[in-house]
N, C-alpha and C positions, 0 to 999 in steps of 0.2 A: 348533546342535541345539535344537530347541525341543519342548513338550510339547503334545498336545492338551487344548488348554482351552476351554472353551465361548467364543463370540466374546460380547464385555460389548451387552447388549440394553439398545438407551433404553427408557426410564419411559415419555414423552411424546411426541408425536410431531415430528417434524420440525418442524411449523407452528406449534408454540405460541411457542417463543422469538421467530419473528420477529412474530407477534403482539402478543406483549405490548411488543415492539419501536415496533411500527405502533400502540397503544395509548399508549404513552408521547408519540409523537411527537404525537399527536392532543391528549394532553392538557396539554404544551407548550406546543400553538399555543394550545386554548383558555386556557390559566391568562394566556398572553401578553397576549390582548384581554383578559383581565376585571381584569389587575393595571393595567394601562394606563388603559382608563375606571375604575375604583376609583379610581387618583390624581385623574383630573381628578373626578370626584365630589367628592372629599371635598379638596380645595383651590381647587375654584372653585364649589361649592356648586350646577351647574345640571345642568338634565336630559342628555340623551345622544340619544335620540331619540325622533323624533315618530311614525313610524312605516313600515310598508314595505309595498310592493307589487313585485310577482314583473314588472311592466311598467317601473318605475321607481327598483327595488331598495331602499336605505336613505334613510330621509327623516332629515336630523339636526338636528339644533336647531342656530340659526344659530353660536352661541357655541363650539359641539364642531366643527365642520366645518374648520376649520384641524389640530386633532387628528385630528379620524378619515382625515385624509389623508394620515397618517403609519400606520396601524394595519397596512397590508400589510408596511411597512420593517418596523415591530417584530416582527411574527411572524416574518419572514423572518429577523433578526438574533438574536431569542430561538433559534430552530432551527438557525441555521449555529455558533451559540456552542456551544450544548451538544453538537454533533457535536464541533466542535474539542475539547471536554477529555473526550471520552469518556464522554459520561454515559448515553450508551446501551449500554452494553457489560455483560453479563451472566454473563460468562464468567468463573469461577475463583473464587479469593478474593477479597475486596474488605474495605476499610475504612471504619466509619463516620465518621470522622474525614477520611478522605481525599476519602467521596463530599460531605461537607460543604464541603470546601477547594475539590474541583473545581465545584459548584454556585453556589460563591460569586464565584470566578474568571468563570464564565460569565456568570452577572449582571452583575457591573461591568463585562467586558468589553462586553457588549451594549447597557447602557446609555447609554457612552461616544459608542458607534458612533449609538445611536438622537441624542444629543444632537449631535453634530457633524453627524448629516443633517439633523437639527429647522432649526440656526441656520443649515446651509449653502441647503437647497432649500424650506426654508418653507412646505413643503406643495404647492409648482408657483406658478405663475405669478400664480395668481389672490389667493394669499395671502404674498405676497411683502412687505406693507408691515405683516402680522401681527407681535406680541412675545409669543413663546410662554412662562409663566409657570414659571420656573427651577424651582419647587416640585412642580409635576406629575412632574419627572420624577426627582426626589429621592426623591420616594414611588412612583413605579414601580420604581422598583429598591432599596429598600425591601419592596416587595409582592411582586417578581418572584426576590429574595433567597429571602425565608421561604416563599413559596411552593413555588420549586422545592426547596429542601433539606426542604421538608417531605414533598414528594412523593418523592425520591431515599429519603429515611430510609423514607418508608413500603413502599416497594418492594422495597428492600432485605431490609425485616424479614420482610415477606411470603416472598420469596425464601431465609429461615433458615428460616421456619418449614417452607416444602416440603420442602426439603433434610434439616430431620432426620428428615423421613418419609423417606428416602434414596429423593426421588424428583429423577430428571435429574442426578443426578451425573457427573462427570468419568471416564471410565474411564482408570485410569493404571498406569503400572509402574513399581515401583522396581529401582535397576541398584549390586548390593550386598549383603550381608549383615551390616554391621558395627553398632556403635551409633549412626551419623548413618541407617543405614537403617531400623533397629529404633524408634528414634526418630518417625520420621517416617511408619512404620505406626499407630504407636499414635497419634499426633497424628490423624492423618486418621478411623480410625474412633473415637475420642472425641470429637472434634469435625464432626458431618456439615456444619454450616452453613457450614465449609471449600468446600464443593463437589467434593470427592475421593472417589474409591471405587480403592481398592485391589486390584487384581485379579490381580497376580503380580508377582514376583521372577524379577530376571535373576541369575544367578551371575557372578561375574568374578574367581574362585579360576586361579591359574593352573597350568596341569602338569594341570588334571583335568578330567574331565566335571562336566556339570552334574546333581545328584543330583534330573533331574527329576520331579515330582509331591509332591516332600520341603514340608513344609509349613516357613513362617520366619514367626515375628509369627502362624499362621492363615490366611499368604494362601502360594499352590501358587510352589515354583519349578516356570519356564515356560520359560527357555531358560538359555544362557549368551551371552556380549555378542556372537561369530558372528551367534548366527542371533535376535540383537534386530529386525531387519526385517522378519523372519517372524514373530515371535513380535507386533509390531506391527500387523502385517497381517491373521494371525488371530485374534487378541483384541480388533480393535477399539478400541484404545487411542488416544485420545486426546491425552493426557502421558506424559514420562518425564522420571522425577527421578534423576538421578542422587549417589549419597551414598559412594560408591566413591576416596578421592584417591589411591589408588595407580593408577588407570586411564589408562592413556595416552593423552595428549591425541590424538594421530594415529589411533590408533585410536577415540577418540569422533567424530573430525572424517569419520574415512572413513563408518561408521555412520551419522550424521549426511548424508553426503551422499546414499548408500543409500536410505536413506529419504526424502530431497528433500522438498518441502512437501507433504503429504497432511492438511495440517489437523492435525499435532502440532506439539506444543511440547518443545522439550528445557529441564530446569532441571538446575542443576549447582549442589553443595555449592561454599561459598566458598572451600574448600580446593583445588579443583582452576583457582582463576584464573588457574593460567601456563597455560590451552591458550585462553581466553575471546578472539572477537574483542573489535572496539572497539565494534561495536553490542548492549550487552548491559542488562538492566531487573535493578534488585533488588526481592526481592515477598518477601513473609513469609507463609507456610501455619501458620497458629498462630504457636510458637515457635521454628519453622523457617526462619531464615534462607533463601532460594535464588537461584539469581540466573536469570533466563529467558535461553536463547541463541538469536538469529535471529529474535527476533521478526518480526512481518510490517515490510519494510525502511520502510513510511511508515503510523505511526498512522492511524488512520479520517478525523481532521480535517486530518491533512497531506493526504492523497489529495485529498480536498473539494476543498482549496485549490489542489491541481498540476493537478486535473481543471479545474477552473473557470479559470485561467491558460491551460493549453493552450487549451479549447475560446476563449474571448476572444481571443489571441494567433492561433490560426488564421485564426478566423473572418476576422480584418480581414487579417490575409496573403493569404488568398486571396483579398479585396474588391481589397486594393490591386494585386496583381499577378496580376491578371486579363488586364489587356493580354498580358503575357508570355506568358500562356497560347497567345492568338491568333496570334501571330509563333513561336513555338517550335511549333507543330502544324504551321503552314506548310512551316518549314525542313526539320521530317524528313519531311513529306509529299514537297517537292520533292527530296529527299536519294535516297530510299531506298523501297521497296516496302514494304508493311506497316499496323501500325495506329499511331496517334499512341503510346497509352498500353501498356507495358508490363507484365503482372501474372506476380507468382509467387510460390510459398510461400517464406511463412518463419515461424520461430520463433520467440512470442512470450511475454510472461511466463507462467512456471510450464510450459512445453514446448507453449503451445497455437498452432496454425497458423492463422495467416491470410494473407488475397491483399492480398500486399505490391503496390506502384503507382508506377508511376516512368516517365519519358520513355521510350521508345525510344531506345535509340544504338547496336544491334548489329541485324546484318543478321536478317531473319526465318529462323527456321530454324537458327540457326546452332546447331552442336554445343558442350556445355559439356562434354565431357571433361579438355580444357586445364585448365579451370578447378577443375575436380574434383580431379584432381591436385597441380594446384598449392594449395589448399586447404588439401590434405591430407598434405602434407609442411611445410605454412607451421602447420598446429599441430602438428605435431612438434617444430618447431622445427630443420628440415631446414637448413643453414645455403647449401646452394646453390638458396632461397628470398630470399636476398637478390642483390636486383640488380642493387647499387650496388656501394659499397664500402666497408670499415672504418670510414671515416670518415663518407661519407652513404650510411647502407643505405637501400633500396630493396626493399620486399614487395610489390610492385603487379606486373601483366602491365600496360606499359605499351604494348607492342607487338602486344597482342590483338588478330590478323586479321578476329576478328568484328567490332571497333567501327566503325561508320559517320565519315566526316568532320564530319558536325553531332555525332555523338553524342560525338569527341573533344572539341571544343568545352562540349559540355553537362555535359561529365564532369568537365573542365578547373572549372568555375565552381561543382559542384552544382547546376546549374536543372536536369537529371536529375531530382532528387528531390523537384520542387516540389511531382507529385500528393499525398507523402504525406502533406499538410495534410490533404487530405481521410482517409485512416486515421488521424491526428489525431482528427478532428472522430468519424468511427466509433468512438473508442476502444482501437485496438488495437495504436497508439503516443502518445506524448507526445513535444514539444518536444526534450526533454534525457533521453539515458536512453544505454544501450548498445547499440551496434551490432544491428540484428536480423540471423542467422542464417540460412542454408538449412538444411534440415532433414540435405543429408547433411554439410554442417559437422560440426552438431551432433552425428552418428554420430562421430567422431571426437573428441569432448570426452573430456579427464578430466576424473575426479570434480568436480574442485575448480573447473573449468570452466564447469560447469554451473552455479554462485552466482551467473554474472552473467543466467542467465532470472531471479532473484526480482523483477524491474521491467523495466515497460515497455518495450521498446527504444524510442529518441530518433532522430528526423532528425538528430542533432547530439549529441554529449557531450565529455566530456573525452579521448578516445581521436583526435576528431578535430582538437583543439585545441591537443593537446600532441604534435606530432608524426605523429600519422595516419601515411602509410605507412613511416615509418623507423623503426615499434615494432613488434619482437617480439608472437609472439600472446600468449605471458607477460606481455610488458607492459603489454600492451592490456587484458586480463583483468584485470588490476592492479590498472589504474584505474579499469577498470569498477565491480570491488568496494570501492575506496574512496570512487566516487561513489554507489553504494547503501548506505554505512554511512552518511556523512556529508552525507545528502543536508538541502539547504531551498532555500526559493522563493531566496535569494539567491545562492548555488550555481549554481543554475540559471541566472538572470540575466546571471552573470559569464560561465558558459561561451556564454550566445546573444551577448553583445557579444564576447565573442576568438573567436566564429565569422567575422563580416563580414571583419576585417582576412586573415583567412585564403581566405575566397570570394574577395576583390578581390586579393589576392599570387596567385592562381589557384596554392596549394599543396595545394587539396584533391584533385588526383589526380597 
């Protein structure tokens, strides 16, 4: 049940945050170059340049040209550093003590990295017999310290000062009517520079209606926890806090799935931590304890670093087995009627479709109702979906009429699935991730199903690692969702090395 509330209107338009975004980053890179030449100024006392022409670019004094041959690395590493700790991120609360710690972190971090490429590549070839002066870059990270925390704070403050003109705040809902909720009304409109604006209350009394348009705290009840989706969807809400501990976790979990990622965030009082997964943030709104649930499953600078991995790890996959390419195009040419490469939808993170890529191994034409069916009683959990036996079950059509004699063989090994390097390299899978989806799979997901679209599906993960077709779709899901909680570049690592021993035991079909 939910009430007609007006849907919460931005202040500002769409394009300003990522602006000030694309500002920030600009002035990153320049603060980069000018703390860098600063050290060498003012520790080796000489000029920087002599001059420039648009035919010949930068002319540098003989003495800086070992240095300015690193200046590309240090912006580069200034900008992947403060991605990593988040220092672009504008969204919510924030701490000045915290955007100091993270500002500080990224400097040394960057530092470290610029001084290990100084002594390793010495500027290329030509300066390779150079001894770069240990103090320059003591004082760039020094410079590039005070600099950016000086920049972070000032941004910040900038960003209080709008916000108590309650412009670009958060539209949010609270889910409760007790003292943690009353609470955390008055916190948010006493405090604008929070980033919250308050815009209704959900009821979660049980045995009764929700006494909609009844005013709690000055702000409207707008539904009760039913119809929180809706009342989510026409209010334009952005947040929901949850301050309610008598609410059942299973029913916030359902709710939650209901809602899927639409760019909300759920926060929940400390009190309700027996329903919390394991990937959960704690953040303070004032005096308000809250803990975030489901955050995005990889921080802004993890992504970076899983994008940059894949796209590298592809790239040279497809360099090196390129051969493969030319002798498996052959075999199902001379096999079988048809085209080399096979495309078809599937479902990728967040429910979005792209044309998935893979060898050909079944005859052209062939009917997928078999496999429709079988599908669709295998996420049931149909038990005459197994096609072994108690001891080695089996969930695979091994006997599928449509697969060609090459394409048994390709299916045997995964070189099947070599093209998807290249949806790799497109972005529309990674390396390690879970299984991608046809779309009418996914018509038959439950709820809790659906957790594993929050990341990329993977050529490979742990579902094929640990068992692949003698897992339940339960279990498969499992571990899907264990490897989106607990995901990092090392995870990863370990599932592409127990991939090979599995390609060469030829268990992967």
């Amino acid at each position: 049940m939910t009430a007609e509330v007006p849907r919460a209107a931005a202040r500002v338009p769409g394009w300003v945050v990522p602006l000030v975004k694309a500002a920030l980053l600009l002035a990153d890179a320049a603060l980069a170059v000018a703390c860098f030449c600063a050290a060498y100024a003012v520790r080796e006392g000489g000029g920087l340049l002599r001059g420039f022409s648009f035919a010949r670019g930068f002319a540098w004094e003989p003495y800086f040209e070992p240095y300015a041959a690193l200046l590309w690395f240090v912006v580069l590493v200034r900008l992947v550093s403060n991605v990593y700790y988040d220092l672009y991120r504008m969204r919510g609360e924030f701490s000045y003590l915290d955007e100091c710690v993270r500002a500080s972190r990224a400097a040394a971090v960057g530092s470290l990295l610029i001084v290990a490429w100084a002594f390793l590549y010495r500027g290329g070839f030509e300066f390779r017999a150079f001894s770069y002066a240990r103090g320059v870059f003591v004082l760039d990270f020094l410079l590039a310290l005070a600099a950016y925390t000086a920049l972070r704070l000032a941004t910040r403050a900038a960003q209080s000062a709008v916000r108590r003109r309650e412009v670009n705040l958060i539209p949010t809902l609270v889910v409760g009517r007790g003292a943690e909720a009353a609470l955390c009304v008055r916190e948010m409109r006493a405090r604008r520079e929070l980033g919250y604006r308050v815009i209704g209350v959900v009821e979660t009394g049980p045995g009764k209606d929700a006494p909609l348009g009844e005013l709690f705290e000055g702000v409207p009840v707008v539904a009760d926890v039913a119809g929180l989706p809706e009342a989510i969807r026409e209010t334009g809400a952005n947040e929901v806090i949850i301050t309610d501990p008598t609410l059942s976790g299973d029913m916030l979990f359902e709710v939650m799935m209901r809602v899927g990622r639409r760019g909300v965030e759920f926060r929940v009082a400390p009190s309700l931590f027996n329903c919390l997964p394991r990937k959960t943030e704690v953040d303070q709104i004032g005096v308000l304890p809250v803990i975030t649930l489901f955050r995005e499953p990889l921080s802004q600078g993890a992504r970076v670093v899983k994008r940059a991995f894949d796209l590298a790890a592809a790239a040279l996959a497809l360099v090196l087995l390129s051969p493969l390419w030319v002798l498996m195009a052959l075999l199902i040419k001379l096999d079988s009627k048809g085209p080399v490469l096979y495309r078809q939808e599937r479902v990728g993170m967040d429910g979005r479709i792209f044309l998935f890529l893979k060898f050909r191994t079944m005859r052209t034409g062939a009917d997928d109702r078999i496999h429709r069916e079988f599908q669709r009683q295998y996420i049931e959990g149909r038990p005459e979906t197994n096609l072994g036996d108690s001891v080695r079950p089996v969930y695979k059509l091994h006997d599928d009429p449509r697969v060609t004699r090459t394409g048994r063989w390709l299916r045997r090994t995964s070189l099947d699935e070599l093209p998807q390097l290249l949806n790799v390299l497109r972005g529309d899978m990674s390396l390690v991730g879970p299984r991608p989806p046809i779309p009418y799979e996914v018509e038959a997901y439950a709820l809790w199903h659906r957790k594993r679209l929050d990341m990329k599906p993977g050529m490979t993960g742990l579902w094929q690692v640990s068992g692949r077709n003698r897992l339940s779709f339960d279990e498969m899901v499992r571990l899907d969702l264990f490897y989106i909680e607990n995901w990092s570049l090392w995870l990863d690592l370990k599932i592409m090395l127990r991939t090979l021993p599995v390609l060469l035991r030829g268990e992967a079909y």
